[in-house]
VMD Tcl script that draws the C-alpha trace (Angstrom):
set ca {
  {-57.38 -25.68 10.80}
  {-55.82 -27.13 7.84}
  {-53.54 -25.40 5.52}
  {-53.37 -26.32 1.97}
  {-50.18 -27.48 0.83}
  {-50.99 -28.37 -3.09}
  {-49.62 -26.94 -5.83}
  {-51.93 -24.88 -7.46}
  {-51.58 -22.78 -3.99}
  {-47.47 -23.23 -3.89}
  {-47.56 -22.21 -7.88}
  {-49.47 -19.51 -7.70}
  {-48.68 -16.14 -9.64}
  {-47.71 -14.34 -6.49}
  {-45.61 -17.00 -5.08}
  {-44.32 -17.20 -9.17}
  {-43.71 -13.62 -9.35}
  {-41.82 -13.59 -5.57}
  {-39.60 -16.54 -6.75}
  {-38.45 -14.41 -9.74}
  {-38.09 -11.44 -8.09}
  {-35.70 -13.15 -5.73}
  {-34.29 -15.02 -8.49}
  {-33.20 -11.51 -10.39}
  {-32.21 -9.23 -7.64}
  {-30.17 -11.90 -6.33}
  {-28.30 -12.41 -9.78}
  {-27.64 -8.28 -9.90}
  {-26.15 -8.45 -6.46}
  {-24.41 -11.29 -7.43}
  {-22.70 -9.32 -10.91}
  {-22.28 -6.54 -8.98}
  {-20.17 -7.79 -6.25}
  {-17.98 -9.51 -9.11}
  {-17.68 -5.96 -11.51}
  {-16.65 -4.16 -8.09}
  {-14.29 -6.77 -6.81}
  {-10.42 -5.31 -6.34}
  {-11.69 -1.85 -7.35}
  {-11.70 0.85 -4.77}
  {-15.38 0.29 -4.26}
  {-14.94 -2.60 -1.61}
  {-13.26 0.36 0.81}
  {-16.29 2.28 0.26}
  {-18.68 -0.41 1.12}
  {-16.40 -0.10 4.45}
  {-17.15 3.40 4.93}
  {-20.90 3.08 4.11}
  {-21.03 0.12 6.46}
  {-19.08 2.91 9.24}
  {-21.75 5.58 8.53}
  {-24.53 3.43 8.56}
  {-23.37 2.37 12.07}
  {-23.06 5.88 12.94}
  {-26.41 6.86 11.79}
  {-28.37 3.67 13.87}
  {-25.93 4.93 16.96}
  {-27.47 8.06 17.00}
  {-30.87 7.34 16.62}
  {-30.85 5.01 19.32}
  {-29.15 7.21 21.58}
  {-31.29 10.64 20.22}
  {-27.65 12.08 19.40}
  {-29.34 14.85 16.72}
  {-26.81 16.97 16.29}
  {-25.21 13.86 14.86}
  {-28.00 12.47 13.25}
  {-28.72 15.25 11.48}
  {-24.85 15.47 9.69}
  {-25.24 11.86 9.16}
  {-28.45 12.98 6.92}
  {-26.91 15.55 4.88}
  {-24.11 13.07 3.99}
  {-26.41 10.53 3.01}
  {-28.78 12.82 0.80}
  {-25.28 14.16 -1.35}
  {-23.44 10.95 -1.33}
  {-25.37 9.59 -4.55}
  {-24.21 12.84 -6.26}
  {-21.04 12.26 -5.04}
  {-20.49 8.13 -5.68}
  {-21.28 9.25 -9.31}
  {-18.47 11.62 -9.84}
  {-15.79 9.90 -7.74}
  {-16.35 6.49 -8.88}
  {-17.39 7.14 -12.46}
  {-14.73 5.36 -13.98}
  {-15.25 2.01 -12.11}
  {-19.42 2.70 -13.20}
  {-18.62 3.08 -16.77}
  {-16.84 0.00 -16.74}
  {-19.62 -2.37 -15.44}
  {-21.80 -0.56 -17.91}
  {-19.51 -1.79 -20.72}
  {-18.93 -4.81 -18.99}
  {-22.58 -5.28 -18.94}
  {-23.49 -3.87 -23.06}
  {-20.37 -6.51 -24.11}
  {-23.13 -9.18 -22.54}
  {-19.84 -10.60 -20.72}
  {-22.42 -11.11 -17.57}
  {-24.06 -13.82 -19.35}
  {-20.82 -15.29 -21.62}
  {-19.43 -18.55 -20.16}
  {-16.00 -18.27 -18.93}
  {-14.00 -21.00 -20.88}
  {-11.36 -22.39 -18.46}
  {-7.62 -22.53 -19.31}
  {-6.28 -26.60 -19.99}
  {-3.97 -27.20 -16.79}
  {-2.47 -29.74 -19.58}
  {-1.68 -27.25 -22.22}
  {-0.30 -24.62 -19.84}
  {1.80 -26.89 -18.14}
  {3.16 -27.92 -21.79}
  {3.77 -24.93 -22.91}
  {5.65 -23.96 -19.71}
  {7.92 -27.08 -19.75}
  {8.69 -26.79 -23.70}
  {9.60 -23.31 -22.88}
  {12.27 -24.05 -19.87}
  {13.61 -27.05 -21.46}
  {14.11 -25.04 -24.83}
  {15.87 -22.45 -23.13}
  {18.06 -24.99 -20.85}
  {19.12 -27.32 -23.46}
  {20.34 -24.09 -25.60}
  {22.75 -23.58 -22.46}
  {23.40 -27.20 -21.47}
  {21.72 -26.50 -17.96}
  {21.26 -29.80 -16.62}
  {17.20 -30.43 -15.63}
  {15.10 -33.69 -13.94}
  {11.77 -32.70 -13.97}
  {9.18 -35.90 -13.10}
  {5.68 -36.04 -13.70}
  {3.04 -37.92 -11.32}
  {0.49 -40.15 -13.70}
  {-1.19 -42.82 -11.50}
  {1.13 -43.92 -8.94}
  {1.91 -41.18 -5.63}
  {4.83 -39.59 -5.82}
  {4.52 -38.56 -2.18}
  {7.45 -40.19 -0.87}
  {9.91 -38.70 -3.21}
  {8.22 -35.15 -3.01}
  {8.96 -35.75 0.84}
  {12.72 -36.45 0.24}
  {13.12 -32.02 -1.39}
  {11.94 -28.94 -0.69}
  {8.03 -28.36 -1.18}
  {6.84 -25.77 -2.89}
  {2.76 -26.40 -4.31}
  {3.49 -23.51 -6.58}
  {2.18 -22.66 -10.21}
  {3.76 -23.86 -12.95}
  {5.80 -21.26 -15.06}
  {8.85 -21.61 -17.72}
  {10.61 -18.74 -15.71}
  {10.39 -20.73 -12.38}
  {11.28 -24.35 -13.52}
  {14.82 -22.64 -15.54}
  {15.29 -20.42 -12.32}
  {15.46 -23.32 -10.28}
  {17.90 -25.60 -11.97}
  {20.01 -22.77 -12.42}
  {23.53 -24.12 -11.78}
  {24.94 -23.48 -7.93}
  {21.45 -22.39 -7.15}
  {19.91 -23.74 -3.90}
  {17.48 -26.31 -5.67}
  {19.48 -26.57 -8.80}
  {20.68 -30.25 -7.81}
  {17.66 -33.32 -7.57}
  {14.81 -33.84 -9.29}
  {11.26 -31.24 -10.10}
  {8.00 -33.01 -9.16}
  {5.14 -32.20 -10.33}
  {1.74 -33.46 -9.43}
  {-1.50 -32.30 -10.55}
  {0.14 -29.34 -12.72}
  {1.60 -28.02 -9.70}
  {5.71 -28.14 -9.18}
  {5.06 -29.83 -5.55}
  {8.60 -29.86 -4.54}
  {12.49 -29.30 -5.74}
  {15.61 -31.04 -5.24}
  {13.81 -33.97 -4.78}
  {15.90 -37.60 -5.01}
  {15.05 -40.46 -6.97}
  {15.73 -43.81 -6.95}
  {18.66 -44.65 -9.30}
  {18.34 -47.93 -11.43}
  {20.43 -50.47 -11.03}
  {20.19 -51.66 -14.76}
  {23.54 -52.65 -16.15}
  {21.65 -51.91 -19.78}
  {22.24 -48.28 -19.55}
  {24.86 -46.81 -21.16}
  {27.85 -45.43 -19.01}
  {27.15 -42.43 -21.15}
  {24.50 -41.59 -19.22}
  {25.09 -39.88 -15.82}
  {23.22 -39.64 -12.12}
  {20.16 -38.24 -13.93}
  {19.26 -40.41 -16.34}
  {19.61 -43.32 -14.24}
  {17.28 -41.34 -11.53}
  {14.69 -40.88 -14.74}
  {15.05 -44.79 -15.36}
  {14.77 -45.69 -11.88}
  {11.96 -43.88 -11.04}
  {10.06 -45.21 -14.17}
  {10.92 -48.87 -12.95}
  {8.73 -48.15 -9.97}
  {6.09 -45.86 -11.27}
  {4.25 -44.59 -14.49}
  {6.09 -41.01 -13.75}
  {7.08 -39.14 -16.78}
  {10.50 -37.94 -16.41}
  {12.17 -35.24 -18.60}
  {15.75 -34.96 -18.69}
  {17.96 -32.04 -20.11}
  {21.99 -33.24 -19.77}
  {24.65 -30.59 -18.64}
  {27.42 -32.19 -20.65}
  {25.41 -32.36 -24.22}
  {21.91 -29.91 -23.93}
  {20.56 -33.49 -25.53}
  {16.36 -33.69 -24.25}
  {15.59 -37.16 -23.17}
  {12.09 -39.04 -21.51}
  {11.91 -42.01 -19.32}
  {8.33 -43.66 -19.26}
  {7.31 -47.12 -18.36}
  {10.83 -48.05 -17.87}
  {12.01 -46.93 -21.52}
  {14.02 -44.29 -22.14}
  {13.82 -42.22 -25.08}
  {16.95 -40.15 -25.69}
  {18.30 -37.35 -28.17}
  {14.57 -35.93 -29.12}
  {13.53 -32.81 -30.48}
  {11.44 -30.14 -28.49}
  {8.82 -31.23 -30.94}
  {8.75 -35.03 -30.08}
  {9.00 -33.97 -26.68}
  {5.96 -31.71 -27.11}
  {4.12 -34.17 -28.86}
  {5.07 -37.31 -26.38}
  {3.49 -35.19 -23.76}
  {0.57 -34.09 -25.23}
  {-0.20 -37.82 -26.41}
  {0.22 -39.07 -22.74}
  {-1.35 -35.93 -20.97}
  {-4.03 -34.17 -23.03}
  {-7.47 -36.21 -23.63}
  {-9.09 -35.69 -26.82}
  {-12.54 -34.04 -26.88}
  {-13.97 -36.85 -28.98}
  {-11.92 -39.46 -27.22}
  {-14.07 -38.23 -24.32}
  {-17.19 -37.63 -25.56}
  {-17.02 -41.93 -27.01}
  {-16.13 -43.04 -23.76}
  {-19.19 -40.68 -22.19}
  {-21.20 -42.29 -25.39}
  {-19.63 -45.74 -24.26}
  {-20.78 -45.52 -20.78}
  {-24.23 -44.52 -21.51}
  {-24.94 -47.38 -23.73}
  {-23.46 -49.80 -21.10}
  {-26.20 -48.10 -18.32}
  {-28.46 -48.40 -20.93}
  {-27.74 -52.20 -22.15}
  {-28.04 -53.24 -18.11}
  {-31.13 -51.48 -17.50}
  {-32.65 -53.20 -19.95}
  {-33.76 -50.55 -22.18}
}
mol new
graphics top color blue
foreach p $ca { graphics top sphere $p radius 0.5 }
foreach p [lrange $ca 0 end-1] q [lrange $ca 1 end] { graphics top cylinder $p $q radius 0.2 }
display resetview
């Protein structure tokens, strides 16, 4: 017996009209489960699951007495979800007529946020001459410095970083690191240059900033305790006495890529494939 495999059989308007109808019921499930999420709906899928249970239990087992309550709550409990959960049902009907179920999410830039966290903190700490070192991994691992402080892998918030260099605070003394927007660890120790080019001005921190930009391509903010002054060390350079606005833009020039920066180097690529393949 053969069975026929082509596609006129695979592609045909019942096997069309299944795919869809999986296709659709699927998606509803799927917008469902993400309106009711962290509403009090997810302990009543517990107690339908319990009832349910109950219900099979008693059939199996010819318990009618039971079986027969188990009915009566399932025949009301429609009535019933609709009154007790009508709030949560009139939201995912809004949430539904806004068309949000179809709108595409646009995600927050890591970049941005993490800018606008640090201008925040060091704004606020060079106000009060709260001394800060706060290093950010580029392309070389930081690993072995995180290693030397306290980890932490936490989210990256104004309120945190000033909490933490917070004079005779625990983590106030060493160096922030932060790698892949996350404030990996605290109190972390860097390598101090040996440079007889820096000023004597400059104290422990600045010559941690400088070292650590000898060895790596590490952006490393500084906020001094003696004079509030906001300085960067990058690529061995250190840039000292800027605004919060150089700052901000020194960091978004390093940090943030430009849409259309990356859209030519997508357009760049594609006409390299295309020049080697000939076409």
């Amino acid at each position: 017996m053969q069975i026929d495999l082509s596609w006129e059989a695979l592609l045909s308007l019942g096997t069309v009209s299944s795919l869809i109808d999986i296709v659709i019921v699927s998606f509803i499930i799927y917008q469902l489960i993400k309106i009711v999420r962290g509403t009090r709906i997810n302990e009543l899928l517990n107690g339908i699951f319990i009832v349910l249970s109950v219900k099979v239990i008693s059939s199996v087992f010819n318990l009618h007495t039971t079986e027969y309550l188990i009915d009566f709550v399932i025949q009301w409990s429609a009535l019933a979800l609709i009154i007790i959960f009508q709030p949560e049902l009139r939201r995912g009907l809004e949430h539904l007529g806004r068309g949000s179920v179809f709108a595409k999410k646009k995600k927050a830039d890591p970049a941005h946020e993490m800018i606008e966290a640090l201008k925040k903190s060091i704004t606020y700490m060079s106000k009060r001459r709260i001394g800060a070192l706060i290093s950010i991994e580029m392309e070389t691992g930081l690993d072995e410095y995180v290693g030397t402080g306290i980890r932490m892998n936490s989210e990256i918030s104004s309120e945190l970083v000033t909490n933490i260099f917070i004079p005779n605070t625990p983590l106030h003394d060493g160096a922030v690191i932060i790698q892949n927007f996350k404030i990996s660890s605290a109190a972390s120790y860097l390598p101090l240059s040996e440079s007889s080019a820096i000023p004597k001005a400059f104290g422990t921190r600045h010559r941690a900033a400088i070292g650590l930009s000898e060895v790596s391509d590490a952006i490393t903010l500084i906020v001094s305790e003696e004079t509030g002054n906001i300085s960067l060390s990058h690529l061995g350079n250190l840039k000292n006495d800027l605004t919060i606005g150089e700052l901000v833009e020194y960091l978004e020039q390093e940090l943030i890529i430009d849409e259309d920066e990356a859209t030519s180097a997508i357009d760049r690529l594609y006409q390299w494939v295309k020049g080697v393949s000939g076409e």
